[in-house]
N, C-alpha and C positions, 0 to 999 in steps of 0.2 A: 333573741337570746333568752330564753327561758331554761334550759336544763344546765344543771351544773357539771355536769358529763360532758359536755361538748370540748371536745378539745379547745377549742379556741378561746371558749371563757377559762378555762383552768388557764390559759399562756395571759390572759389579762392578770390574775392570782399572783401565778409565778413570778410575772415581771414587779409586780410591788412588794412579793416579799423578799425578793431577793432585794433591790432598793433598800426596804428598810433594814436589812440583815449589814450591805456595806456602809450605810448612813450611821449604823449602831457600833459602829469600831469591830466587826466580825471582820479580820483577815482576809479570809479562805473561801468561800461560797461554788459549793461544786453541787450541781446536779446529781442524785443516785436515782436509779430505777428499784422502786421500791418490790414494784408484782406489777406484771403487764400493763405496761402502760399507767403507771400508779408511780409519780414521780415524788422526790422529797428532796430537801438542802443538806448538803451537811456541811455545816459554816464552823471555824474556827475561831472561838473569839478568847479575850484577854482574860470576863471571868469563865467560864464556860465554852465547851464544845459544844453543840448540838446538833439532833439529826432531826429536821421540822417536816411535816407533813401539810402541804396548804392545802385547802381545800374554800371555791370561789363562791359563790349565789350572786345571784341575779336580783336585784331588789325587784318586789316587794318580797322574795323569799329570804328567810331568814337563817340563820348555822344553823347545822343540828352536830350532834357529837359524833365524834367515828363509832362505828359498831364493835363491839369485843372484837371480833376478829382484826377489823381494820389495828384497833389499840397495842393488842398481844403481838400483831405483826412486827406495826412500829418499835414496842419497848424491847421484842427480844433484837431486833437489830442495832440497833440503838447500843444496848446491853454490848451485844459480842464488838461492837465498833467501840467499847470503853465511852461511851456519847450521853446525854439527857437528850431525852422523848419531846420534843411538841409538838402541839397542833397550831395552824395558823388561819382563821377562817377571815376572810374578805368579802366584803360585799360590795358589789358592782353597781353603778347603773346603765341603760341597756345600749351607752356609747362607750361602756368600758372605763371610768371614771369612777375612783377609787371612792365610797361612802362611809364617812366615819373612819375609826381608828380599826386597824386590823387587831380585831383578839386572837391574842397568845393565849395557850391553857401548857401546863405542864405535866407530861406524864408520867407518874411515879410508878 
């Protein structure tokens, strides 16, 4: 497990932030397809909506930020869905075993 692209590390990603989205008093937690294959939550919670972007690494790699494009994607959907933007980056280790706390960023 090295690439953060591989399907199968983003479904280790998914599965802990969806966990953390229902552990956090979020409702609602639905899968949307963000752009081919480019999945995101979009969780209903008591203070806030939101429409979250995860994105997974493999330790020893570390987050990096979504690119403009990825950003503009997110916040205009987001936007038309009446939602707040995040991003949710995860770090794995190479049995799939959650590293440290997942950082939230929020997209204005």
């Amino acid at each position: 497990m090295i690439n953060s692209d591989l399907p199968e590390i983003n479904l280790f990603g998914e599965k802990l932030v969806e966990k953390w989205l229902l552990e956090n008093e979020y409702l609602s937690v639905n899968k949307v397809d963000l752009l081919l294959n480019n999945f995101c939550f979009h969780a209903v919670g008591k203070m806030e909506s939101i429409l979250v972007q995860y994105k997974t690494f493999v330790h020893p790699n570390r987050p990096f930020n979504l690119s403009e494009y990825e950003i503009d994607m997110l916040t205009r959907k987001a936007a038309n869905l009446d939602l707040v933007a995040y991003v949710a980056y995860v770090v794995i280790d190479q049995n799939g075993h959650q590293l440290g706390e997942i950082i939230w960023k929020r997209l204005d």
